[in-house]
C-alpha positions in Angstrom: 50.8 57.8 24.7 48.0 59.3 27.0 44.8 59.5 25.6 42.6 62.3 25.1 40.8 61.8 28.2 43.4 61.5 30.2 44.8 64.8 28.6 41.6 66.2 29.6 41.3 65.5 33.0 44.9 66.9 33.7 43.2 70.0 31.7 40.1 69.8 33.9 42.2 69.8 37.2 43.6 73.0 36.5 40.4 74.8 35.6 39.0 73.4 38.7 41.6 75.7 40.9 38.9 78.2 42.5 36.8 75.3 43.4 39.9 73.2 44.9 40.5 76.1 47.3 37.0 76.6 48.1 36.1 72.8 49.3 39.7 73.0 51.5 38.2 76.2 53.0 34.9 75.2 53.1 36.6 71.9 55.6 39.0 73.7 57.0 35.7 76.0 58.5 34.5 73.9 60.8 36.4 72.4 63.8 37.2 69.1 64.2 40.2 68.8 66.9 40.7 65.5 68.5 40.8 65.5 71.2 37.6 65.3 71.6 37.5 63.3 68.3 34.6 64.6 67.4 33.7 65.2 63.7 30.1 65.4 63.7 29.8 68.8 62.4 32.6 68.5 59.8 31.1 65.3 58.4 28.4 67.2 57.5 30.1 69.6 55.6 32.0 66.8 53.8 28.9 65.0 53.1 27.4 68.0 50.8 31.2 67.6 49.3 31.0 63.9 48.6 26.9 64.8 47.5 27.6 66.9 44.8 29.8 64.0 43.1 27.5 63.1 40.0 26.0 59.3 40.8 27.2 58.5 44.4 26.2 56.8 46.9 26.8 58.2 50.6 26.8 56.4 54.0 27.6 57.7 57.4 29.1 56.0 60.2 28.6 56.7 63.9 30.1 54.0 66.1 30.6 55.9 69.2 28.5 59.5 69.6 30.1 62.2 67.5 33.0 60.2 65.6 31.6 60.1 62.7 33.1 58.5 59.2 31.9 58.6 55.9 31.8 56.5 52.6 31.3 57.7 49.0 30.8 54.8 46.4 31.1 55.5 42.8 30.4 52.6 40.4 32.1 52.3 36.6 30.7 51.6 33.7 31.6 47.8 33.8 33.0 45.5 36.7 36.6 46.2 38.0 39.0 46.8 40.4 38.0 48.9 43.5 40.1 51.9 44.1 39.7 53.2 47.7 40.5 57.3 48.3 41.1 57.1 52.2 41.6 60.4 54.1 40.9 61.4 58.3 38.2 64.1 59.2 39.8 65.4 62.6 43.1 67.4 63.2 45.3 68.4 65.9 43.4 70.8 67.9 43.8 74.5 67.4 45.3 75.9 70.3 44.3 79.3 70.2 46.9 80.7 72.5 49.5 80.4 69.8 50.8 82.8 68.0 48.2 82.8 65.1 48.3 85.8 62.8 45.3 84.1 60.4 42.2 83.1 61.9 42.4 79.6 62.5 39.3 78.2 61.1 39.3 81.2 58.4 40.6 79.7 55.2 42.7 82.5 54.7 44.6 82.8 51.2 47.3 85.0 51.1 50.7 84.8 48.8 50.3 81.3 46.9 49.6 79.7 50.8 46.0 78.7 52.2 45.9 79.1 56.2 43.9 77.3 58.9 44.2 74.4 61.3 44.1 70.4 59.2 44.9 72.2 56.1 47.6 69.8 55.5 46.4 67.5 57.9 44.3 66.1 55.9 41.7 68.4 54.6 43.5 69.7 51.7 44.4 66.2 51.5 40.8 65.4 51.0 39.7 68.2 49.1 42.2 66.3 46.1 40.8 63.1 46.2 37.5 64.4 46.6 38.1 66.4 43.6 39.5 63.4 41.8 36.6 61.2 42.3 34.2 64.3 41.0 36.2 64.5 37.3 36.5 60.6 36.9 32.8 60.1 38.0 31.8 62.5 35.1 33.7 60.2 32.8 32.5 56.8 34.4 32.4 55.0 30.8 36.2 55.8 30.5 36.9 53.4 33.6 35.4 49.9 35.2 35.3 48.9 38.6 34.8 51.4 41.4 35.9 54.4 43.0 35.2 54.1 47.5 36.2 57.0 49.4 36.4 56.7 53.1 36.1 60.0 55.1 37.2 58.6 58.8 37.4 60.6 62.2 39.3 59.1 65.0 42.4 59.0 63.2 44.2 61.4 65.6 43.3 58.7 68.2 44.8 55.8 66.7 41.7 55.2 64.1 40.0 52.1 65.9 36.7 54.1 65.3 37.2 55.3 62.1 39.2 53.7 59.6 39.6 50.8 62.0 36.0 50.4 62.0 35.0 50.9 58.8 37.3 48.3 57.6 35.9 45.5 60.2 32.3 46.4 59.4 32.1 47.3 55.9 33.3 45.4 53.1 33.4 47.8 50.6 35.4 50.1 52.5 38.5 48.0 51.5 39.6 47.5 47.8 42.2 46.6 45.4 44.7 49.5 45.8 44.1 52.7 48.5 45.6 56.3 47.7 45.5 58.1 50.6 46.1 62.1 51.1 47.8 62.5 54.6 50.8 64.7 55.2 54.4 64.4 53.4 55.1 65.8 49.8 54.0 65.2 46.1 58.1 64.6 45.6 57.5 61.4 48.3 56.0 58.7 47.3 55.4 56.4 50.5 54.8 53.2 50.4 54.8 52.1 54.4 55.4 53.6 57.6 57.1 52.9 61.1 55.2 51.4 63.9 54.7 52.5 67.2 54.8 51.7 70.8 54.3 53.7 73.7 55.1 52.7 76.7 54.5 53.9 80.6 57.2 53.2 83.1 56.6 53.3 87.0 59.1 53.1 89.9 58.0 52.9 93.7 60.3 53.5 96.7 60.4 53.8 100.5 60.3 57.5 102.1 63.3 59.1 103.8 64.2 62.2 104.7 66.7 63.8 102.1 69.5 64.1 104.8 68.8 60.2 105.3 69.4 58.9 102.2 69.9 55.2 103.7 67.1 55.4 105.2 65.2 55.1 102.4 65.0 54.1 98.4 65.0 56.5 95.5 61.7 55.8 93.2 63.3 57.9 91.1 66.9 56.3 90.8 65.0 53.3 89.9 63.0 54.7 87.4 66.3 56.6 85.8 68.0 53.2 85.8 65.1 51.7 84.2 64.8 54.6 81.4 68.9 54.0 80.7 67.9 50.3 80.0 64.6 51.7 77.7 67.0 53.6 75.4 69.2 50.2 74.7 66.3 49.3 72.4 67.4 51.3 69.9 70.6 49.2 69.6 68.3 46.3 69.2 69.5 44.1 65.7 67.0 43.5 63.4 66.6 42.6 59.7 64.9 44.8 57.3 63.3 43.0 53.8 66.3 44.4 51.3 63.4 46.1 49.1 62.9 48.3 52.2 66.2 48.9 53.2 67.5 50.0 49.5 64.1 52.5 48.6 65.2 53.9 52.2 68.7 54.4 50.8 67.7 55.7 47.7 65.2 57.9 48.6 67.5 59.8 50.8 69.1 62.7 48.8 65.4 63.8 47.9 63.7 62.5 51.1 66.0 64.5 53.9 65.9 67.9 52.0 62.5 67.7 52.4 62.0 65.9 56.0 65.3 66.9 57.5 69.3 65.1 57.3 68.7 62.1 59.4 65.7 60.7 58.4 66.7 57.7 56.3 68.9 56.5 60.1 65.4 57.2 61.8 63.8 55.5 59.0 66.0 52.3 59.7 66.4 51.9 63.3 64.2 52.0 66.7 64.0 55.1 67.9 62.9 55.6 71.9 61.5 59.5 72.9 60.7 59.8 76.8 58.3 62.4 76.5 57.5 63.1 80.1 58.3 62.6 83.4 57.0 63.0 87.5 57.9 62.1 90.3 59.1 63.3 93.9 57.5 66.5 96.3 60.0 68.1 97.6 64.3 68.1 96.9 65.1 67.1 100.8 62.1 64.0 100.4 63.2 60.5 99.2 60.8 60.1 96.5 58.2 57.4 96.7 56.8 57.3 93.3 57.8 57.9 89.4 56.4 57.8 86.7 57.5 58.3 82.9 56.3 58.0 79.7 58.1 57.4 75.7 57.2 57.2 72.5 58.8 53.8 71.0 58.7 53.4 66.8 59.5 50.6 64.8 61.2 50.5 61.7 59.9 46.8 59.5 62.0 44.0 60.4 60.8 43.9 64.3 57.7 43.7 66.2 56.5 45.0 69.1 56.4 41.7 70.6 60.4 41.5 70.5 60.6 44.7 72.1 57.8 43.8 74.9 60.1 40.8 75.7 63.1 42.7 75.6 61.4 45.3 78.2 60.0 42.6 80.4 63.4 40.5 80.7 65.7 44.0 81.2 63.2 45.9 83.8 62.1 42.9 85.4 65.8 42.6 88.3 65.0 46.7 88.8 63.0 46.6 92.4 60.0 48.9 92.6 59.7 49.3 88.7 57.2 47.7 86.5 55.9 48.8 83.2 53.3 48.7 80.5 52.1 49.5 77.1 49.7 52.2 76.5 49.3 51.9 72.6 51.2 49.4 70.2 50.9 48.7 66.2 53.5 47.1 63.8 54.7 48.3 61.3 53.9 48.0 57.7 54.4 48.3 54.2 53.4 48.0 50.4 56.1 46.1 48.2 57.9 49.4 46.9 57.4 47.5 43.6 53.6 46.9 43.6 51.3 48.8 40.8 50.1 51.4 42.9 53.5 52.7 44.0 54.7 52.5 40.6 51.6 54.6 38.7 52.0 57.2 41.7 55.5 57.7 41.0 55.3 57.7 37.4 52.2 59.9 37.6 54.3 62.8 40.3 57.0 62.4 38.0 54.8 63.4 34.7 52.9 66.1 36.5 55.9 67.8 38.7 58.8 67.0 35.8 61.0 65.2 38.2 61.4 62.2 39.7 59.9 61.6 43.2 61.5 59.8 46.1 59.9 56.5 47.0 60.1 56.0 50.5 58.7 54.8 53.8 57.4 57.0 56.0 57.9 58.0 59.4 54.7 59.1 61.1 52.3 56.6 61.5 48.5 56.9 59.4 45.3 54.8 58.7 46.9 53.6 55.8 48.7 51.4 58.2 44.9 49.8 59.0 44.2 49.4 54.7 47.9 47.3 54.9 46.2 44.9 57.6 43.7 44.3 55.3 45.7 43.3 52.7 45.2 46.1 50.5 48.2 47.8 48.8 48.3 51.3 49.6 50.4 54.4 49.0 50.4 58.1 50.5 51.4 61.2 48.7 50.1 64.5 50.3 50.9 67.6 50.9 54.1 69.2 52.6 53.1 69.9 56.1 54.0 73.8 56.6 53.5 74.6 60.7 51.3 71.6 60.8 49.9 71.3 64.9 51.0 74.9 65.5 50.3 78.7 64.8 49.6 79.8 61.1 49.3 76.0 59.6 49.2 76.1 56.0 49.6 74.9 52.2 50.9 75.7 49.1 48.3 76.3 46.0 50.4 75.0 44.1 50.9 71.7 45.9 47.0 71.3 46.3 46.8 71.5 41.9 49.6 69.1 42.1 48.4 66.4 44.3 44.6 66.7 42.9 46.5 66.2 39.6 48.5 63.2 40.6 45.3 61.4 42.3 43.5 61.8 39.6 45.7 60.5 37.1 46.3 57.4 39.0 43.0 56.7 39.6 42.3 57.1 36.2 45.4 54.8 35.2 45.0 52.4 37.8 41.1 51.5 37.0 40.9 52.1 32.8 44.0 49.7 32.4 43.7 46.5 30.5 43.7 43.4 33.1 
């Protein structure tokens, strides 16, 4: 049966609505779009958050001018476990010239929704964990161990100098079990994600005059020949771990009403996007140079090793072409099994009174960086309403919900009996 306290806190998350909205709008104030990746001015705003937390201790992390991270440390009343809240600092940026009808920095809280650009990516996200560590750092005796949060910019630029960096440089950045807040739903629990792998392909020719075609050779029939052979890798065969492949399976009646029908085939299969391409000067020119670029995820099961292979034995015979990779990272997971999945899925089950998905997800996060380190970790956010364009927003509701869920987890995972 829960306890008392635990009743309490669920109690004290509710009351604590008004404040909840005001610490999202108080983030969502200040810009923070990357690129430039620069959180500087936000950090400081979320510093006075993370400062107001009875008993913390607060560090701040500069390893490249302006990309600035933070770390909150909150210590039990006895040793324990370390539970690590992780969350990013920057957004996409705000693009003005959209069709925004809200300010975009304005915080604006109209019909149950709350406006502005990084609502949902992250800040609200933040603004429950942060709100989480506040209530169980009033009750520190309940608990043992420690509560870490990790406030990281750069994580719109791959996180090598946020979450990435904080990892490698500070040891109590990592922990026994990370929850972080990034985008999807409180009815997903997600317990890994997709990597990724993008890749730039470039053809060179010899110039002709259009009406001369022998004359001269195509860069871009080259590189169209080469693309045809960069979309085979999603045929690749691969074998997923059958944990994987069945929460995938499971998952999907709750998973693609919310994420769209399709998602559990992306979920299990490579997936190639050629997102741009250039190439030629004029029609009645032989082109002389292409050059295209595509976005490449992984689903577990392969590496972007295999791939890099494949790429380099298929493009290799094409003359003129040659290729490389631009950014690559693997993909990864949390046993769907493993305590911290299971207490988050219980937990969204008691607090929304239904039973969440548990899935993997498909955009990639910093918790990918925690899962390098060896530390179990799941994401449950917030449903991403608009999120990188005009009029980005959250639900109310959702915010009480998540804050609820992180709390209680936090609270379950560090008071239980070991």
């Amino acid at each position: 049966m829960p306890s008392s306290l635990r009743d309490e806190l669920a109690r004290r998350v509710d009351a604590a609505r008004e404040r909840l909205i005001a610490n999202t709008q108080r983030l969502v104030a200040v810009a923070s779009p990357n690129p430039p990746s620069d959180t500087h001015d936000v950090a400081a705003v979320a510093q006075a958050l993370l400062l107001e937390i009875p008993g913390i201790e607060v560090e701040r992390i500069e390893p490249a001018p302006r990309v600035v991270s933070l770390i909150g440390r909150i210590r039990g009343a006895r040793p324990g476990r370390r539970l690590i809240f992780n969350g990013h600092l920057d957004t996409f940026p705000i693009r003005e010239d959209l069709a925004w009808t809200v300010p975009p920095l304005g915080g604006v809280l109209k019909d149950g929704k709350l406006y502005g650009r990084g609502v949902c990516d992250m800040k609200g996200g933040i603004a429950c964990s942060l709100l989480a560590a506040t209530l169980l750092a009033e009750h520190r005796d309940a608990w043992a161990g420690e509560i870490v949060l990790t406030l990281a910019g750069d994580e719109e630029n791959m996180g090598s100098l946020g979450t990435g960096y904080m990892l490698e440089h500070i040891p109590h950045a990592r922990g026994d079990a990370d929850i972080c807040g990034d985008v999807g739903s409180p009815r997903v629990v997600r317990f890994g994600e997709k990597g990724l792998m993008w890749v730039e392909v470039e053809a060179t020719g010899s110039p002709a005059h259009g009406a001369h075609v022998h004359r001269g050779a195509n860069a871009i029939d080259r590189l169209r020949e080469a693309l045809d052979r960069l979309k085979e890798l999603e045929a690749i065969p691969f074998q997923a771990p059958r944990a994987v492949t069945e929460a995938i399976s499971n998952a999907k009646a709750i998973s693609e009403a919310l994420s769209g029908a399709g998602e559990a085939d992306t979920l299990s299969r490579v997936t190639v996007n050629i997102g741009t391409i250039e190439g030629g000067t004029s029609p009645n020119l032989v082109p002389t140079h292409a050059i295209a670029r595509a976005d490449i995820r992984l689903p577990v099961g392969i590496t972007t090793e295999v791939l890099a292979r494949k790429l380099d034995e298929w493009l290799a015979p094409i003359p003129g072409v040659t290729w490389r990779a631009l950014r690559r990272f693997e993909p990864s997971f949390t046993e769907p099994g493993h305590e911290i999945i299971r207490r988050t899925a219980q937990v969204a089950a008691e607090v929304l009174g239904e039973t969440p998905a548990v899935n993997m997800r498909v955009g990639g996060s910093d918790s990918r960086w925690y899962r390098q380190y060896g530390v179990p970790t799941v994401v449950l956010g917030l449903t991403p309403f608009n999120m990188g364009g005009p009029d980005e927003y959250v639900l109310v509701d959702e915010l009480l919900a998540v804050a609820k869920i992180h709390t209680l987890v936090a609270y379950d995972f560090l008071s239980a009996e070991r």
